[in-house]
C-alpha positions, -999 to 999 in steps of 0.1 A, spaced: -113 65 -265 -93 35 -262 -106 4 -245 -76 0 -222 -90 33 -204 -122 15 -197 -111 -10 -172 -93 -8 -141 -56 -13 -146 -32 -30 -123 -5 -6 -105 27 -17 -115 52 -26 -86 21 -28 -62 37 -56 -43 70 -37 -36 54 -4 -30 28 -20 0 56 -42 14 81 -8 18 54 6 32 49 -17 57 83 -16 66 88 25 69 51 25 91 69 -2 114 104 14 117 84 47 124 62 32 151 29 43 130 22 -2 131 26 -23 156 46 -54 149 27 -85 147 -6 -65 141 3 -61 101 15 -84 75 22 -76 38 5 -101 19 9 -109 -18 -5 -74 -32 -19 -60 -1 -19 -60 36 -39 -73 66 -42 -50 97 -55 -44 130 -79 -13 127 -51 13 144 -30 6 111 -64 11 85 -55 47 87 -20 54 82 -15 26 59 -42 38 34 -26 74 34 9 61 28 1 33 5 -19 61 -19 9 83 -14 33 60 -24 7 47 -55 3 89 -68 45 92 -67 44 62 -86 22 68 -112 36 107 -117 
């Protein structure tokens, strides 16, 4: 087994993928503006946003990676 599959890689285009998906939750009213904020490689939100922001941020991750 190769080393590389030993240690957590880093998902390419993370940065892009949480930031579109913080755009597409706002435009579809699932956030609430000023209550979420892309950061860097991740996001900071109020708890109503936890939820639909894990499911579309792993979405978008698995389509990714496919």
């Amino acid at each position: 087994m190769a080393k590389d599959h030993l240690v957590l890689q880093p998902i390419p285009k993370i940065r892009d993928l949480v930031t579109d998906t913080v755009r597409e939750g706002l435009a579809s009213g699932d956030l609430t503006k000023g209550k979420v904020a892309a950061i860097d490689i991740g996001v900071i939100c109020d708890d109503g946003g936890v939820n639909p922001l894990a499911r579309a941020i792993h979405t978008q991750v698995l389509k990714y990676l496919r």
